[in-house]
C-alpha positions as CSV (number, residue, x, y, z in Angstrom):
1,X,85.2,-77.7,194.0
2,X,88.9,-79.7,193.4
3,X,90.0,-81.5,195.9
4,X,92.8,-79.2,197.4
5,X,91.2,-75.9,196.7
6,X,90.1,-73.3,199.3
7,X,86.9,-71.9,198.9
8,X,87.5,-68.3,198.6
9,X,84.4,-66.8,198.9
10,X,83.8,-64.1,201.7
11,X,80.6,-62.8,203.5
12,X,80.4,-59.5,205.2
13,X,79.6,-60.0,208.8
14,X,78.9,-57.1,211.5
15,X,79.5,-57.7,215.2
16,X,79.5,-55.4,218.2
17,X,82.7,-55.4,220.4
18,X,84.2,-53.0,223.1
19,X,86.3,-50.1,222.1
20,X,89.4,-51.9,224.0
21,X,89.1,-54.6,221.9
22,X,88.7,-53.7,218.9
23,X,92.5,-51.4,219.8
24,X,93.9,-55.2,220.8
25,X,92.4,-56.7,217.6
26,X,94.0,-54.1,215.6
27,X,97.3,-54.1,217.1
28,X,97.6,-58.0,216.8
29,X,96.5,-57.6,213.3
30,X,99.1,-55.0,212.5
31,X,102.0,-56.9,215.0
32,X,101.2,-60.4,212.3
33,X,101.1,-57.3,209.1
34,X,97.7,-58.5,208.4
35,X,94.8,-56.7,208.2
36,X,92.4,-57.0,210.9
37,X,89.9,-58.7,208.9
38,X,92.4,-61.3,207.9
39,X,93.6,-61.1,211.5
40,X,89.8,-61.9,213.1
41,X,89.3,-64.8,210.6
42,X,92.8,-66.4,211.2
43,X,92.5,-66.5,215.0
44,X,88.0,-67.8,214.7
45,X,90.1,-70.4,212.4
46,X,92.4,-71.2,214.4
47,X,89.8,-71.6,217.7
48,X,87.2,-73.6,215.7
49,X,90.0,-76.2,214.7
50,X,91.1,-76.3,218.5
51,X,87.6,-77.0,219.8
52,X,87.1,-79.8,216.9
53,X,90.3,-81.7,218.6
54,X,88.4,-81.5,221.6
55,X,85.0,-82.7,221.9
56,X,84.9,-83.4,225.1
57,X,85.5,-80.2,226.4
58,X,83.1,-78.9,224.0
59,X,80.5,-80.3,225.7
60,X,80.8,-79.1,228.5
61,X,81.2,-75.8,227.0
62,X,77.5,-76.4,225.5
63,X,76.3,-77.9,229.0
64,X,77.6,-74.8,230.8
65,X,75.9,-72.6,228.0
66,X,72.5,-74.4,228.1
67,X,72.7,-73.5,232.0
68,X,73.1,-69.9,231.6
69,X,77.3,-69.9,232.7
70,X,78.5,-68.8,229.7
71,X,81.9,-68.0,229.7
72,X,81.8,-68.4,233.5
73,X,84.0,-70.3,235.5
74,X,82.1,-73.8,236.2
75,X,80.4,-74.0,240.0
76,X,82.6,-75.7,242.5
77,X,80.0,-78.5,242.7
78,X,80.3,-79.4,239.0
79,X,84.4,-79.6,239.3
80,X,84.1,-81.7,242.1
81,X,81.7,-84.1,240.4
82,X,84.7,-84.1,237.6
83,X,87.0,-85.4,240.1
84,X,84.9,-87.5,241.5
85,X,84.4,-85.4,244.9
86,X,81.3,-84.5,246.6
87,X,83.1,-81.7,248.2
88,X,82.3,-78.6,247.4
């Protein structure tokens, strides 16, 4: 490929979301006049090249996941340690 040139092939990918969602996907989509296809891969863009600025905070985001939290708000214990506080 050139440099400069976006690759512009596609894959077809299924994922399972809530009803509600998908409404608020939809509505975005239509809000920006995109479709929501266009819509989904604009804003998984725009969140991969966030969490590339910040490596630090994505490892915590893989040390949180590796422990089973998820999404999940961090224990206390763990944002103490970040402040260097042994409250809790």
């Amino acid at each position: 490929m050139q440099e400069g040139t976006e690759d512009l092939t596609r894959i077809v990918m299924s994922i399972r979301i809530r009803p509600d969602i998908k409404q608020e996907i939809q509505e975005l989509a239509k809000a920006d006049r995109r479709t929501t296809s266009s819509y989904i891969e604009m804003v998984l863009e725009s969140h991969i090249r966030e969490l590339k600025k910040k490596p630090a905070a994505k490892q915590d985001d893989e040390e949180n996941a590796s422990e089973g939290q998820g999404d999940a708000d961090p224990p206390k214990e763990k944002i103490s340690k970040r402040r260097g506080k042994n409250e809790k």
